[in-house]
C-alpha positions as CSV (number, residue, x, y, z in Angstrom):
1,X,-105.4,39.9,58.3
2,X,-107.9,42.3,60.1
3,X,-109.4,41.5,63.4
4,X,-112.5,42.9,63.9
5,X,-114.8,42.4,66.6
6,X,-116.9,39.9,66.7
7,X,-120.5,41.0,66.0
8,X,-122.9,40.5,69.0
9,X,-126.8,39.1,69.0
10,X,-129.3,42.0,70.4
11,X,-129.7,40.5,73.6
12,X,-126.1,40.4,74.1
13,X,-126.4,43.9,73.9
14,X,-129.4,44.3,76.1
15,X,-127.2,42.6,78.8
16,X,-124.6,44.9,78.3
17,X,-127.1,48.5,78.6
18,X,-129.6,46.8,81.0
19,X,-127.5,48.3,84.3
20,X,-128.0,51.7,82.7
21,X,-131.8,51.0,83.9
22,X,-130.4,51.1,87.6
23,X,-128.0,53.9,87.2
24,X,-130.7,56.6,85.6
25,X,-133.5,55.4,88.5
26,X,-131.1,56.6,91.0
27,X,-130.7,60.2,89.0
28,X,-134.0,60.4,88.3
29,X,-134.9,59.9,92.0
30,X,-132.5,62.5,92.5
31,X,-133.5,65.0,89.5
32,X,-137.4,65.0,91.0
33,X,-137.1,64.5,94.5
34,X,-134.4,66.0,96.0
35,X,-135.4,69.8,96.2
36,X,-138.3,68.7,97.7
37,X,-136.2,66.2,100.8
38,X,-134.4,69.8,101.5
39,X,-137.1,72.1,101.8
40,X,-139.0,69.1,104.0
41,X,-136.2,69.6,106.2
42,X,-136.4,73.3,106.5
43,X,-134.3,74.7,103.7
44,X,-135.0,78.2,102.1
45,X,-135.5,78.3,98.5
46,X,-132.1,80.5,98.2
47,X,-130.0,77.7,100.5
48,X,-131.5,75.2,98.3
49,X,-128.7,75.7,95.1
50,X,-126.1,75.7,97.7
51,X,-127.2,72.2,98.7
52,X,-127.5,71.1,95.3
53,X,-123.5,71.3,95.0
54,X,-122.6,67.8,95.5
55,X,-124.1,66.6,92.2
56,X,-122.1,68.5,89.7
57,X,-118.8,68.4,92.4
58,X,-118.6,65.0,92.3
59,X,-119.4,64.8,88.6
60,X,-116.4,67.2,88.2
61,X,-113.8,65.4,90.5
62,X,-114.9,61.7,90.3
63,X,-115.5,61.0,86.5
64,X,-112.0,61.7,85.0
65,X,-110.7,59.9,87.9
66,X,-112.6,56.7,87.4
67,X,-112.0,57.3,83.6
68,X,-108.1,57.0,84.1
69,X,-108.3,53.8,86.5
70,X,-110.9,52.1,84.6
71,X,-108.5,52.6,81.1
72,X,-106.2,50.6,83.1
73,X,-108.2,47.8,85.3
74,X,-108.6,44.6,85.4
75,X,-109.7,42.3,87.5
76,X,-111.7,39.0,88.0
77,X,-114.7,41.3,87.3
78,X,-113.0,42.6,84.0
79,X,-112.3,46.4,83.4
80,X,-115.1,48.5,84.0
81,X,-117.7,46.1,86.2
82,X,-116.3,46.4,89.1
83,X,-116.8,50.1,89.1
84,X,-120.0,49.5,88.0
85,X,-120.3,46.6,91.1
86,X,-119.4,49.5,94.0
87,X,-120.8,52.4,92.7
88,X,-124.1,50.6,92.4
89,X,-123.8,48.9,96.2
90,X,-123.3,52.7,97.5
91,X,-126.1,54.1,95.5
92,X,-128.1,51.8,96.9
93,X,-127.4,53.0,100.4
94,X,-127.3,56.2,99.5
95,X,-131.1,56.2,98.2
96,X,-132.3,53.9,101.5
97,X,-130.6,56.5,103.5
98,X,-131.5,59.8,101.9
99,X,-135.5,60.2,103.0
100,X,-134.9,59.0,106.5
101,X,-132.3,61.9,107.3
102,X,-133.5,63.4,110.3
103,X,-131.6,66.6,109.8
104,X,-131.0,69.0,106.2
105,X,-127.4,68.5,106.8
106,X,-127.1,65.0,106.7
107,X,-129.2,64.8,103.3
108,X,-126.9,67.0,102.0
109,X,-124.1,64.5,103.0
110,X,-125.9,61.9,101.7
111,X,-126.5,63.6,98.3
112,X,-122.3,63.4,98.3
113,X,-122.5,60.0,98.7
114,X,-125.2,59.2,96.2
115,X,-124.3,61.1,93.3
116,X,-120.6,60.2,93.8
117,X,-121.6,56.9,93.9
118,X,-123.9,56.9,90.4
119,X,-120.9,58.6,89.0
120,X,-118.5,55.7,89.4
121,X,-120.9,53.3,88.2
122,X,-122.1,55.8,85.3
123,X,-118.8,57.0,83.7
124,X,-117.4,53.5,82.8
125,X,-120.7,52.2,81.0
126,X,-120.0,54.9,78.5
127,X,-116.8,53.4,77.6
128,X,-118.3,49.5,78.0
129,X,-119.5,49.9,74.7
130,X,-116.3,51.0,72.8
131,X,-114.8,48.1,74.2
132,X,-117.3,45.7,73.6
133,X,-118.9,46.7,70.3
134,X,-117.0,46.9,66.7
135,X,-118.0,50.6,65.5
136,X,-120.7,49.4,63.1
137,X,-122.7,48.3,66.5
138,X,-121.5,51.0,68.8
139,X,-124.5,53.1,67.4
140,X,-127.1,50.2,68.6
141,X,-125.0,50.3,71.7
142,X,-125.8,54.0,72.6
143,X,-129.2,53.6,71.7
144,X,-130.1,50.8,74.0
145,X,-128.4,53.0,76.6
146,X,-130.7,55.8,75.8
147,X,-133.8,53.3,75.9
148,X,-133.1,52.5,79.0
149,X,-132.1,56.5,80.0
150,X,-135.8,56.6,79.0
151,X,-137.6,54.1,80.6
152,X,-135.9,54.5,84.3
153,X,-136.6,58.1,84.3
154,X,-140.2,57.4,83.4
155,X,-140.5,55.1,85.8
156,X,-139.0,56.7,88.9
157,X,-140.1,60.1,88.1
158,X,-143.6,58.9,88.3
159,X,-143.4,56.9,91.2
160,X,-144.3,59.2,94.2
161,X,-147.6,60.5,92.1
162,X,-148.6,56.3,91.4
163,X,-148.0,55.6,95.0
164,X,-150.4,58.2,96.3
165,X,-152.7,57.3,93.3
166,X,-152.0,54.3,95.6
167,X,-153.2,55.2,98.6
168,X,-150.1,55.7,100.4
169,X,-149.1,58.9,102.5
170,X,-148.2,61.8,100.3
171,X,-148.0,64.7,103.2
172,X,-146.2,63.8,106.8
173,X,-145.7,66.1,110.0
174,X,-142.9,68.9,110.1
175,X,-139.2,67.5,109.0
176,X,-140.5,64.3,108.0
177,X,-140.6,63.2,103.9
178,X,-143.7,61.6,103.2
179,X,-144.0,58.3,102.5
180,X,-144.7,58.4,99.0
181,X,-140.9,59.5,98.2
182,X,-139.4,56.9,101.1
183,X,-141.2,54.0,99.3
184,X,-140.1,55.4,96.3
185,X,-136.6,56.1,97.3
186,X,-136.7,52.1,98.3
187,X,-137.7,50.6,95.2
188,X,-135.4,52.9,93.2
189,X,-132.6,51.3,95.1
190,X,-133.7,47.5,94.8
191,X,-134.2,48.2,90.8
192,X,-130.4,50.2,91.0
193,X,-129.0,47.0,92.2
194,X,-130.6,44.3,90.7
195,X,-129.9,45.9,87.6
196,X,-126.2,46.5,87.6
197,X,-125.9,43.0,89.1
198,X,-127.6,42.0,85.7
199,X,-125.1,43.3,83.9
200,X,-122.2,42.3,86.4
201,X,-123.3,38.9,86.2
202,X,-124.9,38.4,82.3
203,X,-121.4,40.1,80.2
204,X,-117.8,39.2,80.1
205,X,-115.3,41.8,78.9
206,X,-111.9,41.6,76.9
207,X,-108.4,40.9,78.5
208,X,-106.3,43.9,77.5
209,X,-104.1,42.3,75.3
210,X,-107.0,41.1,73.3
211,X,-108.8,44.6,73.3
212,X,-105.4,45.8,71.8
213,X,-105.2,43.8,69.0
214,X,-108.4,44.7,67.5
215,X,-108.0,46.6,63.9
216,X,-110.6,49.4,65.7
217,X,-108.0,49.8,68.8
218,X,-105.8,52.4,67.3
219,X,-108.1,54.3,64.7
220,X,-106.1,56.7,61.9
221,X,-105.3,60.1,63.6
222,X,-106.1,59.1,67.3
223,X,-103.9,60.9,69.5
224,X,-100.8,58.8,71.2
225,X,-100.0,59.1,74.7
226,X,-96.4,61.4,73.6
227,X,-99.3,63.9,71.4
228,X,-100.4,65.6,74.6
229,X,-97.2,66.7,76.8
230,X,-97.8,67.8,80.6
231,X,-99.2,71.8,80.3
232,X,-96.6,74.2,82.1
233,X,-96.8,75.5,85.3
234,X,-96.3,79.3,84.1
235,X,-99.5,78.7,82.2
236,X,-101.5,78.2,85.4
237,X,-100.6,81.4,87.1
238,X,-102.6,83.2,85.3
239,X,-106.0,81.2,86.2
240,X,-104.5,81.3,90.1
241,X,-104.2,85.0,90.4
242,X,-107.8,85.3,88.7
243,X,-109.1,82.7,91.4
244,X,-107.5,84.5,94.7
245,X,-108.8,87.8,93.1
246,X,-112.2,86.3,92.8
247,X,-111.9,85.0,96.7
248,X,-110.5,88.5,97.7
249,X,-113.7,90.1,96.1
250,X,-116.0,87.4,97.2
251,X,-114.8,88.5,100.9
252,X,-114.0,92.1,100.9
253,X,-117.3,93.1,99.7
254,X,-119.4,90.4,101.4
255,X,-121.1,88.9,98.5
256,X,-122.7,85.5,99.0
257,X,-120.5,82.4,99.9
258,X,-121.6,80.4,96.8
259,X,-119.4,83.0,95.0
260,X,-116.8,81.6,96.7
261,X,-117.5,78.0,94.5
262,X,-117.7,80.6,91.5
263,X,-114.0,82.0,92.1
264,X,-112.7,78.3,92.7
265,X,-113.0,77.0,89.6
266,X,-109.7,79.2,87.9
267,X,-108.0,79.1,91.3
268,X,-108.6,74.9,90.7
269,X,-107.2,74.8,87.5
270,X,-104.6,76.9,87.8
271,X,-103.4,75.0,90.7
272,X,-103.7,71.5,88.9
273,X,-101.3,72.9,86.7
274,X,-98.9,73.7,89.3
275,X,-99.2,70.3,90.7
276,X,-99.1,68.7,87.6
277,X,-96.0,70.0,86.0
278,X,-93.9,69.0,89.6
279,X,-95.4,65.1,88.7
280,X,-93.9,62.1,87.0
281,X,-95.7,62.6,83.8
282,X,-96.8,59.0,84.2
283,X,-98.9,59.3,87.2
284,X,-102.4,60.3,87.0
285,X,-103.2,64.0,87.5
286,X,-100.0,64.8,85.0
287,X,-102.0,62.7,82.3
288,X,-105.4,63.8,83.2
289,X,-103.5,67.8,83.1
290,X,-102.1,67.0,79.6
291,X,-105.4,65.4,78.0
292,X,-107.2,68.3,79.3
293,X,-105.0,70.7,77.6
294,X,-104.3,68.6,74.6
295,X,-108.0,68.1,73.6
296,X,-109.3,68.5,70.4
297,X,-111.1,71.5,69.0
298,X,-114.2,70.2,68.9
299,X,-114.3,69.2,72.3
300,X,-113.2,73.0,73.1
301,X,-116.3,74.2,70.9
302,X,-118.9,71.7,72.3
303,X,-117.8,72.7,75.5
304,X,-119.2,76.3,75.2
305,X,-122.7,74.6,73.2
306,X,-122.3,72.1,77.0
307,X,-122.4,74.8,79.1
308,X,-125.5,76.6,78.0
309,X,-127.5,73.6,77.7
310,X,-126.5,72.1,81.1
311,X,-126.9,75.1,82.8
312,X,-130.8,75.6,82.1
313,X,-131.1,71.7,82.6
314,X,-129.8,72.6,86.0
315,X,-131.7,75.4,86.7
316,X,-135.2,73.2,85.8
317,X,-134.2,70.3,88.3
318,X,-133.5,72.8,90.8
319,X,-136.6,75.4,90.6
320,X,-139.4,73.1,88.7
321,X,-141.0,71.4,91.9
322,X,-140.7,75.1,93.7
323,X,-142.1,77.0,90.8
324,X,-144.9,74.1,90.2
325,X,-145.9,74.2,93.6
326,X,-145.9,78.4,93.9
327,X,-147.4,79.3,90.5
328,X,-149.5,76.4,89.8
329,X,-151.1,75.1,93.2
330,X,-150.6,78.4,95.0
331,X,-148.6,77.1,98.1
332,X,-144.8,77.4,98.9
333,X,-145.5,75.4,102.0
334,X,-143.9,71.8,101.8
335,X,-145.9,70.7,104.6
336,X,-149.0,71.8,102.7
337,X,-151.1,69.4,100.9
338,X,-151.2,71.5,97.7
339,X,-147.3,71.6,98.0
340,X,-147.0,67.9,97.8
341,X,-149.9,67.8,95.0
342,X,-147.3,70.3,92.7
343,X,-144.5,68.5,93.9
344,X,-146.1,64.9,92.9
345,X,-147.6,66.6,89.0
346,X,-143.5,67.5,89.2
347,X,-142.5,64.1,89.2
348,X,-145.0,63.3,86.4
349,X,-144.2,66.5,84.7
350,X,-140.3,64.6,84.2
351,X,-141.4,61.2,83.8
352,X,-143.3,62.9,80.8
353,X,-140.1,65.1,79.0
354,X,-138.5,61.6,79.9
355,X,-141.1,59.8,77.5
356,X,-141.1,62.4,75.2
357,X,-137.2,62.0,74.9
358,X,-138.0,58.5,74.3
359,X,-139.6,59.2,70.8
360,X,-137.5,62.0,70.2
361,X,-134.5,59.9,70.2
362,X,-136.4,58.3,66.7
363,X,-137.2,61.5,65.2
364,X,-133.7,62.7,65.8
365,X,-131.9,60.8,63.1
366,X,-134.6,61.5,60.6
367,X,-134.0,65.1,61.7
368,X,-130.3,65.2,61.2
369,X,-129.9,63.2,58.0
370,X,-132.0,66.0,56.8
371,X,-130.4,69.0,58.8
372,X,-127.4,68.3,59.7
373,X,-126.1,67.2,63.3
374,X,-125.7,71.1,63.9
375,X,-128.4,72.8,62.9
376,X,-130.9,69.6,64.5
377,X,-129.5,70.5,68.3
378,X,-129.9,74.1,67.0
379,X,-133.8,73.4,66.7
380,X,-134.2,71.2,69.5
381,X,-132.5,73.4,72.0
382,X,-134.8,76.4,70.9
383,X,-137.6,74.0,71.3
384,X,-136.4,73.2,75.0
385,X,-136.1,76.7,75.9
386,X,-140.0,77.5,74.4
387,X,-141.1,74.4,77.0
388,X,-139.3,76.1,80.1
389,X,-140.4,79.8,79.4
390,X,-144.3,78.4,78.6
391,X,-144.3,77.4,82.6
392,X,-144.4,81.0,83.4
393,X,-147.0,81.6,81.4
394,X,-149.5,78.3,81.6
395,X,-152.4,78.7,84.1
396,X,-153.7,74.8,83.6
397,X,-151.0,72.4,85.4
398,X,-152.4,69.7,83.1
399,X,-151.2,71.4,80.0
400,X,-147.7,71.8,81.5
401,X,-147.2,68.7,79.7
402,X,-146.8,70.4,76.3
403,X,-144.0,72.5,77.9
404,X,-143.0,69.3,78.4
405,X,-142.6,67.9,75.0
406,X,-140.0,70.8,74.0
407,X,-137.9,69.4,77.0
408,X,-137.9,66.4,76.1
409,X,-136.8,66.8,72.6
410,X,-133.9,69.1,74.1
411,X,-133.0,66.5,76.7
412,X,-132.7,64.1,74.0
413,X,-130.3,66.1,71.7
414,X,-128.6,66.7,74.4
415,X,-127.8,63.1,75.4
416,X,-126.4,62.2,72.1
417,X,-125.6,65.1,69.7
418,X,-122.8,66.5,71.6
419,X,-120.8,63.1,71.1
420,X,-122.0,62.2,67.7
421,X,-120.1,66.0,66.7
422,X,-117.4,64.7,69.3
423,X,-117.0,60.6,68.4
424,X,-114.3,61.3,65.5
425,X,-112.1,63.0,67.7
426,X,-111.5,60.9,70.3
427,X,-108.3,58.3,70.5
428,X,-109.5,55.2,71.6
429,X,-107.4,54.0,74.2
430,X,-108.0,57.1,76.4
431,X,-112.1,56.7,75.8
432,X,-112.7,56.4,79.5
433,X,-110.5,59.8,80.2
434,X,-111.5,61.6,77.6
435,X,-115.5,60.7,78.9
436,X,-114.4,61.6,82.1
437,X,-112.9,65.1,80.8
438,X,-116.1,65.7,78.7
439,X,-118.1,65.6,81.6
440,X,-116.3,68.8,83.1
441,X,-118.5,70.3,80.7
442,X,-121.5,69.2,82.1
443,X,-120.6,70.3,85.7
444,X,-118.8,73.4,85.2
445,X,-122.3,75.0,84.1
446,X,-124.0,73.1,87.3
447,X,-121.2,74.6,89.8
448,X,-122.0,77.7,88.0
449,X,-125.7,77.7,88.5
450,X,-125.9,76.4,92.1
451,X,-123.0,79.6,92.9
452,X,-125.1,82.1,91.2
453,X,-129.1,81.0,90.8
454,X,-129.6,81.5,94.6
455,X,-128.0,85.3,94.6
456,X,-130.0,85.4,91.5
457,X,-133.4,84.4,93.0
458,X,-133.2,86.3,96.4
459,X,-132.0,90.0,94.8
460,X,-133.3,89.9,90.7
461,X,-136.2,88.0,90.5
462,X,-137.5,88.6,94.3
463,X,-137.9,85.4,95.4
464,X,-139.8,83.9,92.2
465,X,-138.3,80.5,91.4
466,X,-140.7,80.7,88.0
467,X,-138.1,83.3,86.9
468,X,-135.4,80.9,87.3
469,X,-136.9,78.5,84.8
470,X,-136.9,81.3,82.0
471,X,-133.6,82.1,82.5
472,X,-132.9,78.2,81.9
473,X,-134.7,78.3,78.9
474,X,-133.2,81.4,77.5
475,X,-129.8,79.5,78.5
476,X,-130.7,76.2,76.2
477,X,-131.5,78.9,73.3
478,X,-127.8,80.2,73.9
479,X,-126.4,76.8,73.8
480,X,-128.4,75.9,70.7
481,X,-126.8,79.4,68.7
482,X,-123.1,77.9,69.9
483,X,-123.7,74.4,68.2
484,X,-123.4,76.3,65.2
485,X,-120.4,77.1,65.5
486,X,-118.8,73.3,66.0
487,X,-116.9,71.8,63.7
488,X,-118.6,69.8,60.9
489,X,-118.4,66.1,61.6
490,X,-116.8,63.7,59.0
491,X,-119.3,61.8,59.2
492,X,-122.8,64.0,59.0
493,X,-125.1,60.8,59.1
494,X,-123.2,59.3,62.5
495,X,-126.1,60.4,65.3
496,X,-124.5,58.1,68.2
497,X,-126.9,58.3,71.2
498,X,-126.0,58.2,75.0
């Protein structure tokens, strides 16, 4: 007799997704806002990458970690909510903290803290609903996820511009944030709680043993934990002797430090695998080293289509409020009042691609059912690439909002066609892992960026951030050329949002 999953009501699954409001106020606070905080506080525009490290750090070393604990938790709280509990209770810190700093280098610390902290709360929601939905509903599941991606971003993009629309301070003396993004900053951390306590409080999760006897727990050709043996340690020499060469060049000819985060990545893998192979294969970096190795080849050729788009994403959050500001209001000045004007029509200008993800998340299934998963992130990555090269070509700020709309239809392929190619691939009982592993391809191309977009900006495109921007788009047309080459899904209808 089959046991399937009971089905559950829409606001079931509203209660479920609603904490994902909370989590994408606190990135969106962080996507807008945070270039600005470090150049308030005296940072150059080529320090400013450098600064920018902790987000895709964290991402890198936190997510697979809270993947593998979360696969096996449970608590009072259940499985995944009390990682969603914490993360949210130091986010909110984090975001009460972060305007007040007095100094750059405490902001930066605090940035550590914050987006560590959204990633521990972010990486088990994406496996919530794989353990709470049967697979007929999972696709309802993502989508409320990406509603509420939508509306958060909208929201806290906007808010310094709708607070000085307000009346409320949106300049402040030397070193000091203006009160526009402190207020803003504040709510974003009242809604981040309030909403993960939502879902804390409104869902209840499976027991293990339940979860397990589920006809969906062990899907036909999902990988079992003997399929993917520890990786040998020979195998990570190679990747070690490429890292200390890239150090030894890094120093000897006195490039820029952030090369240094550029010749760490090999020299980090290769010495996982050391590590790895001396381990119980039981224990956590062992299994994490074998998954990683063992993954399927769709993953490996997603990750090269991941790479390209999430390195122009980065490059936009970075550059956008300094390019704005420069080309558009004439000021690099953040203490300037036409500064803080760009830096505001910033915040509206992502609140807007936000939006504008929001309706292209409906035309996206009509697109693929009609082109294919492939060819659809094909078109809307070129389309995302037009909207960041336009900037350096628009003289009206106001109709930087049709650069905009390409964004946003890249933004949303990007948040759900990447695991709609992935989603048959994956076993099931390592789903939070596997998430967690997934996401290396989503910071590998930010530690990338912040390493080489500052040496990029000060000594090829003379200090011109708008440069930056079309090197992102051109990046996102890259990516969109590599999605061809991914593996046809089994299922070419199965768009599953994020």
């Amino acid at each position: 007799m089959r046991n399937t999953k009971p089905s559950l009501s829409f606001w079931q699954i509203w209660n479920m997704c609603f904490g994902f409001l909370g989590i994408q106020f606190g990135f969106a606070l962080q996507n807008a806002n945070v270039s600005r905080i470090f150049q308030t506080l005296g940072a150059d525009m080529e320090q400013v990458p450098g600064l920018w490290i902790a987000a895709p750090l964290t991402g890198l070393l936190v997510q697979p970690v809270i993947g593998y604990f979360s696969d096996r938790t449970w608590t009072r709280l259940g499985r995944r909510r009390p990682y969603f509990l914490w993360g949210a209770i130091f986010s909110t810190a984090a975001l009460l903290v972060m305007p007040n700093s007095p100094e750059l280098w405490i902001a930066a610390g605090t940035l550590w803290v914050l987006d560590a902290s959204l990633n521990v709360s972010m990486e088990p929601f994406r496996a919530f609903v794989g353990d709470q939905l049967a697979p007929p509903q999972r696709p309802t599941g993502y989508a409320m996820q990406g509603f509420f991606i939508g509306v958060g971003s909208v929201i806290a993009s906007a808010l310094p511009f709708v607070l000085a629309k307000l009346g409320v301070a949106n300049t402040a003396g030397p070193g000091e944030v203006p009160d526009t993004v402190r207020y803003a900053f504040y709510f974003g951390g009242t809604v981040l709680l309030l909403a993960v306590l939502w879902t804390v409080l409104r869902t209840r999760e499976y027991p293990p043993e339940v979860l397990a006897a589920f006809d969906d727990a062990q899907p036909a050709g999902a990988l079992t934990a003997a399929d993917a043996p520890v990786p040998s340690a020979l195998g990570g020499l190679p990747w070690l002797l490429v890292g200390l060469a890239g150090l030894g060049l890094v120093y000897g000819l006195g490039w820029d430090r952030m090369l240094y985060v550029l010749a760490g990545l090999p020299l980090a893998y290769g010495a996982l695998r050391l590590i790895a192979a001396r381990m119980a294969s039981q224990r956590m970096l062992p299994t994490i080293a074998a998954d990683l190795h063992a993954m399927p080849p769709a993953m490996r050729q997603l990750a090269v289509v991941q790479f390209f788009s999430w390195f122009g994403l980065f490059a936009m959050w970075i550059y956008t409020t300094a390019a704005v500001a420069q080309t558009h209001y004439g000021s690099s000045d953040p203490q300037s009042t036409a500064f803080n004007e760009g830096a505001n029509w910033v915040g509206v200008l992502f609140a807007a691609y936000n939006g504008f993800a929001a309706l292209a998340a409906i035309a996206i299934p009509w697109m693929a059912r009609r082109l294919g998963l492939r060819l659809t992130h094909l078109v809307n990555l070129f389309l995302g690439g037009a909207g960041l090269v336009s900037i350096a070509f628009i003289r009206d700020p106001q109709w930087l909002l049709l650069s905009m709309v390409g964004v946003g239809f890249a933004w949303a392929s990007i948040l759900s066609l990447p695991y709609a190619l992935l989603s048959d691939s994956l076993p099931a009982h390592k789903m939070g892992v596997y998430m967690g592993i997934f996401n290396f391809f989503i910071v590998i191309p930010q530690l990338v960026a912040v390493s080489t977009l500052g040496v990029l900006l000060g000594r090829v495109f003379d200090g011109d951030p708008v440069r930056a921007l079309m090197l992102g788009g051109a990046s996102l047309a890259i990516g969109g050329l590599f999605a061809l080459r991914v593996a046809r899904p089994r299922s070419e209808l199965a768009v599953t949002p994020t």
